[in-house]
VEXVOTOR-181239 format. One line per 5 residues: number of its first residue (from 1); their letters; for each residue x, y, z of N, C-alpha, C. Coordinates in pm, 1 decimal, m for minus. Atoms other than C-alpha are relative to their C-alpha. Layout:
# VEXVOTOR-181239
NUM = a = X,Y,Z,X,Y,Z,X,Y,Z | ...
***
This chain:
# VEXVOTOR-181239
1 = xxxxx = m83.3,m87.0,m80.2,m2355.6,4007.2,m4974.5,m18.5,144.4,m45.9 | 6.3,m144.1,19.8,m2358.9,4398.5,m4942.0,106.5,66.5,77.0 | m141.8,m97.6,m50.1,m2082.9,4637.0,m4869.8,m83.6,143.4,81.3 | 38.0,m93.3,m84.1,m2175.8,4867.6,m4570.7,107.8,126.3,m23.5 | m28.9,m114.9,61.3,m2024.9,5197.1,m4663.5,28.8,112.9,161.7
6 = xxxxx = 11.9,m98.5,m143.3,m1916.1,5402.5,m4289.0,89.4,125.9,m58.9 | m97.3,m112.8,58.0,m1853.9,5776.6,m4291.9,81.4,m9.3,129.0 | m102.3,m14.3,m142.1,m1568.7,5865.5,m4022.0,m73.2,21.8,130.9 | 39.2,m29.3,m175.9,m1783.2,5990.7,m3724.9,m21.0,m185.2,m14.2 | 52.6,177.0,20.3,m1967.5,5620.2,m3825.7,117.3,m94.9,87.8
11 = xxxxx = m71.8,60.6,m12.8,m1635.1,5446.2,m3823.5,39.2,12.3,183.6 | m27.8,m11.9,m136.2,m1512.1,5621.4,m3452.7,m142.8,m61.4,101.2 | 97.0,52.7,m96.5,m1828.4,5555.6,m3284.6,9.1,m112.3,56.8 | m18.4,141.9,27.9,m1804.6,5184.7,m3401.3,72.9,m25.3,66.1 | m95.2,32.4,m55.9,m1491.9,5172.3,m3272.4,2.6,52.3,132.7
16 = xxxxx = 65.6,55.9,m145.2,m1580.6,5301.1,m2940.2,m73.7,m58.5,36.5 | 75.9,88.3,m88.8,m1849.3,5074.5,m2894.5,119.4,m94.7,12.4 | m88.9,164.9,2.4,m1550.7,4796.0,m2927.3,67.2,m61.1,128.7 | m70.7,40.6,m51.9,m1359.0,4587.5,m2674.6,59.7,148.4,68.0 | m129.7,m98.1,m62.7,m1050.4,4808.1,m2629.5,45.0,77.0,m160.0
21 = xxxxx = m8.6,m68.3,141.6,m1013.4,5082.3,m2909.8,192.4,m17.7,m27.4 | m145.2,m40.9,38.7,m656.5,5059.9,m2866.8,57.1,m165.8,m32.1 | 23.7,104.4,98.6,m663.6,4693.1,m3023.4,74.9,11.4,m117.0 | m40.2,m0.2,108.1,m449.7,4686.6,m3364.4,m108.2,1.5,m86.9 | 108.5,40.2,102.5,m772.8,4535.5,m3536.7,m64.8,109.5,43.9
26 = xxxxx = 94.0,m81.4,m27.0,m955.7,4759.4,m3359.6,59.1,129.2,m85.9 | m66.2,m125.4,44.1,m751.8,5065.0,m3518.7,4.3,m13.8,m135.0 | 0.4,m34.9,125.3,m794.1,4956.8,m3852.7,m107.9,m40.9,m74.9 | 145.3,m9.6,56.3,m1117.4,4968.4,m3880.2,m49.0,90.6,m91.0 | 38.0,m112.4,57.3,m1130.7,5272.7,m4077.8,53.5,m29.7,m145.7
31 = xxxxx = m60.9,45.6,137.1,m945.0,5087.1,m4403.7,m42.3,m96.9,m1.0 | 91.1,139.6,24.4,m1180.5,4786.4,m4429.6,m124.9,24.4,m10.3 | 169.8,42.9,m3.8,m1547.0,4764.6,m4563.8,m13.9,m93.5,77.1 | 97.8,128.4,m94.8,m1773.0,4619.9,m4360.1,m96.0,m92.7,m63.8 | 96.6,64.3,123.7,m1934.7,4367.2,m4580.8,m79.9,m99.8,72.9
36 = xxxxx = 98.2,40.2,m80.2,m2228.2,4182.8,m4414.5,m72.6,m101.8,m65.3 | 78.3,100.8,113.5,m2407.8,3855.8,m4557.4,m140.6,37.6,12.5 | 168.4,m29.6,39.1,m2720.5,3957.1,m4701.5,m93.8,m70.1,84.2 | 84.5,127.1,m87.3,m2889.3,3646.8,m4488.2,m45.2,97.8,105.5 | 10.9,m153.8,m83.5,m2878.6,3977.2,m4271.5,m117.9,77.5,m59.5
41 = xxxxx = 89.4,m105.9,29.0,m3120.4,4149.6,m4476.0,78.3,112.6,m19.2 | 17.2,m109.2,0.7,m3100.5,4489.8,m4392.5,44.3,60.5,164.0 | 3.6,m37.0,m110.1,m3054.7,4475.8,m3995.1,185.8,m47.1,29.5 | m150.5,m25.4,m32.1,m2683.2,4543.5,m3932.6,33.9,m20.0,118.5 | m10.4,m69.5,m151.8,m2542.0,4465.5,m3592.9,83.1,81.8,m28.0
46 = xxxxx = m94.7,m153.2,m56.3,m2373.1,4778.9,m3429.8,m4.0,m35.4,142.1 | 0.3,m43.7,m130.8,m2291.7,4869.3,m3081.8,55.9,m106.8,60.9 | 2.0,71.3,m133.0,m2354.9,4629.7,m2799.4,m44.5,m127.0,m129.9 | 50.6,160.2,45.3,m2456.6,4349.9,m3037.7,133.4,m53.4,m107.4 | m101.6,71.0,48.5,m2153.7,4336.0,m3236.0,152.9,m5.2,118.6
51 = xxxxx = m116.0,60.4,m73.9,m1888.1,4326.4,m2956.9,22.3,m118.9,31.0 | m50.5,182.8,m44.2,m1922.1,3943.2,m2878.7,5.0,m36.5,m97.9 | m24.9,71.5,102.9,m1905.0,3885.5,m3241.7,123.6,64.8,m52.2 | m123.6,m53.2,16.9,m1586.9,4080.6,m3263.6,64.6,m76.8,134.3 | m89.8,86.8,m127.4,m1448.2,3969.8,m2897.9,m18.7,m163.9,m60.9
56 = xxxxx = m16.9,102.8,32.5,m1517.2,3626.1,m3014.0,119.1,m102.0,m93.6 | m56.2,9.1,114.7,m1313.1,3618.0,m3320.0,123.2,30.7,98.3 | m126.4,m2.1,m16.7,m1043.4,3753.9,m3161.3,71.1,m58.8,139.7 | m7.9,104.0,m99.0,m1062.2,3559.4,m2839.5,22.3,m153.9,m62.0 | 24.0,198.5,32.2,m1062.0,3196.5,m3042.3,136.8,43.7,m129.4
61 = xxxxx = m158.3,m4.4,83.3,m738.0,3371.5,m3272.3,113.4,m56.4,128.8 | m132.6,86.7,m118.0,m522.7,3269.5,m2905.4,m7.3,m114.7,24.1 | 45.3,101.9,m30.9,m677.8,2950.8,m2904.6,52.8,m111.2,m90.9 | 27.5,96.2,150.4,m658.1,2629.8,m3100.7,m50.5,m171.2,63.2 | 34.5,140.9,m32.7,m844.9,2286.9,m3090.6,62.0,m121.9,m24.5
66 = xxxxx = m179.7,118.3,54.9,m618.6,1990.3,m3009.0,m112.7,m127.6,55.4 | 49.7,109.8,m10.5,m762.0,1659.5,m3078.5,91.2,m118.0,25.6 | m114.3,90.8,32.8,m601.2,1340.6,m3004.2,m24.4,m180.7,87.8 | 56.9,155.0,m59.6,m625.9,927.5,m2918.4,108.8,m11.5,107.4 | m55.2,70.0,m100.2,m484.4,764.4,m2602.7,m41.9,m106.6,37.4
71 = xxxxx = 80.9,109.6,m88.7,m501.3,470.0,m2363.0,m51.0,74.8,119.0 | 102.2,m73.2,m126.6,m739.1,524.8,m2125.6,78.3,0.4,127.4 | m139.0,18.4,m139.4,m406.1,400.2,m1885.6,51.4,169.6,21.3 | m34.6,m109.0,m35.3,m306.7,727.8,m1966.4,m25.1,133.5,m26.5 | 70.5,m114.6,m17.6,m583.0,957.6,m1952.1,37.4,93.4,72.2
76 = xxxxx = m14.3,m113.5,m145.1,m513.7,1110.1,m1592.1,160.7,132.4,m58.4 | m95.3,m46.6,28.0,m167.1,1197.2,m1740.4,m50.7,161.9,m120.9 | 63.0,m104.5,85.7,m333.2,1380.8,m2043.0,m40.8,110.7,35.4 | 37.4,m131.1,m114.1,m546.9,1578.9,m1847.9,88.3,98.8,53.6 | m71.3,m98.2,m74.9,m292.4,1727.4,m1658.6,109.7,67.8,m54.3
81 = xxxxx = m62.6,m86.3,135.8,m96.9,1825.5,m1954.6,m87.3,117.1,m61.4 | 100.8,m63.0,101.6,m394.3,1973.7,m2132.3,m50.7,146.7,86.2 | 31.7,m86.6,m16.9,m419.0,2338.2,m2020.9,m150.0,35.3,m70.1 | 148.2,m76.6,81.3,m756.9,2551.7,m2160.4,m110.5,m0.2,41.2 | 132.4,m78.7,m64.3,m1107.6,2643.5,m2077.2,m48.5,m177.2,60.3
86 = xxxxx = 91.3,109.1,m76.8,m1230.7,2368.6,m1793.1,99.4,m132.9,m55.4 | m56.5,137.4,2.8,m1195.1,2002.9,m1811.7,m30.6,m50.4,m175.8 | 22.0,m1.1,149.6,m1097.1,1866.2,m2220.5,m162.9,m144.1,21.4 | 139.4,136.2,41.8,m1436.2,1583.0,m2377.2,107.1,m102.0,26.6 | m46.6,158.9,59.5,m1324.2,1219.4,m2352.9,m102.7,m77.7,m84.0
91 = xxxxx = 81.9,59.9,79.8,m1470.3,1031.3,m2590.3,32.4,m173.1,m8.0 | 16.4,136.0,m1.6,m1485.9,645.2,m2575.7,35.1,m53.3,m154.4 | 17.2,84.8,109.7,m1350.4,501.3,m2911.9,m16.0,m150.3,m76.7 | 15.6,142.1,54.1,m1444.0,174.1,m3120.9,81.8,m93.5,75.0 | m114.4,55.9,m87.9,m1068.9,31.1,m2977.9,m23.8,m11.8,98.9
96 = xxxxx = m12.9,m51.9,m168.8,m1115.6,m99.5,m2661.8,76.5,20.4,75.3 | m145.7,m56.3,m35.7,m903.5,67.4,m2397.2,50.3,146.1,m64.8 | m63.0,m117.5,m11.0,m853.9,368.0,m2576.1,m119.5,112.6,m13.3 | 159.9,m131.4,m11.6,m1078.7,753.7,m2602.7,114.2,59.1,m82.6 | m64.8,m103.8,91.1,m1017.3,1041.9,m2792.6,m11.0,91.7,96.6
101 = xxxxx = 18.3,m144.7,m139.5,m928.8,1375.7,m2591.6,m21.9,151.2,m106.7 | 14.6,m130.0,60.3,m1066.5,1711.9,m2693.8,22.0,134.9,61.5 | 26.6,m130.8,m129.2,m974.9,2040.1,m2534.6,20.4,120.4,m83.4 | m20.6,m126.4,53.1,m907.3,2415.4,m2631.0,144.8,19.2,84.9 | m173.0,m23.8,m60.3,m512.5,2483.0,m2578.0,45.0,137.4,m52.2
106 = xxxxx = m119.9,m108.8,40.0,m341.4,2813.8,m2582.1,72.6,m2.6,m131.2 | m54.3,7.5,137.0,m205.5,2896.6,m2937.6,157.2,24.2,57.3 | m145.0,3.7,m56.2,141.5,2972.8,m2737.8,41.2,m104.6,51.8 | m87.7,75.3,m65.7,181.0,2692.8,m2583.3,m34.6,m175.7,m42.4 | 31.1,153.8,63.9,129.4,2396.8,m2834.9,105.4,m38.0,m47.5
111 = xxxxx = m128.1,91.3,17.2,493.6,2348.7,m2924.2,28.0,m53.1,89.2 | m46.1,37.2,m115.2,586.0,2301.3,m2597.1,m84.3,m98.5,68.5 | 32.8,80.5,m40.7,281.1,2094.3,m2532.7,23.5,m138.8,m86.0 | m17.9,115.8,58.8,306.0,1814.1,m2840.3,80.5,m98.9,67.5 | m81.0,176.4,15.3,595.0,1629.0,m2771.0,m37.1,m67.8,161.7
116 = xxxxx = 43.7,91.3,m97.2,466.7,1578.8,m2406.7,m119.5,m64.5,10.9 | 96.3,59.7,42.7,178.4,1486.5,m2507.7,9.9,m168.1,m62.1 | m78.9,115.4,95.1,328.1,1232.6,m2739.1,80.4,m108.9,104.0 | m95.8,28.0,m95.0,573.7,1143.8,m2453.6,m121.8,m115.5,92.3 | 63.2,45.4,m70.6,270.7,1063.3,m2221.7,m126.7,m115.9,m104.0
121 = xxxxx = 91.2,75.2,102.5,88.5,843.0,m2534.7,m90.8,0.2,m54.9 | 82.7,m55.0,78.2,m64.5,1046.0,m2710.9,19.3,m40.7,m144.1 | m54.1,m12.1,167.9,m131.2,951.8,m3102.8,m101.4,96.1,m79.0 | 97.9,m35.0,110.4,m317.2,1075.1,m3417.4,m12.1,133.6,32.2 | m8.9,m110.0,m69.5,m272.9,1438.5,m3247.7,29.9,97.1,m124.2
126 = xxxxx = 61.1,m97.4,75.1,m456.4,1690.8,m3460.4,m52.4,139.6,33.9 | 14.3,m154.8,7.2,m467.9,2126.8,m3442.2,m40.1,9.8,m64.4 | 50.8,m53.6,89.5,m707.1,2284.6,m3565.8,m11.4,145.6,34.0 | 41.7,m165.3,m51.3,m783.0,2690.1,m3542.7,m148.5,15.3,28.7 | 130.8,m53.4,m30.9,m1074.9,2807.0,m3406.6,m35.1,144.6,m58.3
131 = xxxxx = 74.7,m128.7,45.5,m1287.2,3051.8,m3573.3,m47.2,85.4,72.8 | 67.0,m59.0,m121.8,m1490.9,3167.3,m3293.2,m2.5,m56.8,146.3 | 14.3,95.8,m117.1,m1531.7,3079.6,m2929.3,m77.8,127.7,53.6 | 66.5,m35.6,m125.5,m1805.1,3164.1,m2714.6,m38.4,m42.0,92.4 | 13.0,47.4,m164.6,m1855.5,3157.9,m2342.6,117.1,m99.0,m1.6
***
């Protein structure tokens, strides 16, 4: 690892290439090294090549991955609980009769989804955070 070192014009620039400068994270960009994994070499993104690795990060902070087993009786139900990007994976498990469901759920609205989840027979129902999400 190496510590990238920005002077102030540096820092503003940066921060107009970004998203939306008026961002919190985005605004405190000017009190954080930029520290970069060496695996990098020497070639730094900037500009246009680090906005989807910034939008990413902070697009998959509203997010979170909700895993969880059912009967396949009450897949359709699942589904239509399960808000988030497109239709969640089903997965076919060992048990016959039941799958596992995978989707991306709103970080706001996972209290309010569990217990119907649970309700509609959901078990083993596991959150995780997402680091990144792209596309």
């Amino acid at each position: 690892m190496f510590t990238l070192s920005l002077s102030r014009p540096s820092i503003r620039a940066l921060k107009a290439s970004l998203l939306n400068v008026s961002e919190p994270w985005a605004m405190k960009l000017s009190r954080v090294p930029l520290t970069v994994p060496a695996a990098l070499g020497r070639r730094i993104p900037t500009g246009s090549c680090l906005r989807p690795i910034l939008a990413s990060v902070v697009q998959a902070r509203e997010a979170r991955y909700l895993m969880l087993n059912a009967p396949e009786s009450a897949l359709e139900e699942i589904c239509s609980l399960v808000p988030g990007s497109g239709a969640p994976s089903v997965i076919p498990l060992a048990q016959a009769g039941m799958v596992a469901v995978h989707a991306l759920v709103p970080a706001a609205d996972v209290w309010r989804l569990l217990p119907r989840l649970e309700a509609a027979g959901a078990s083993s129902i596991l959150l995780v955070p997402v680091e990144r999400m792209l596309a």
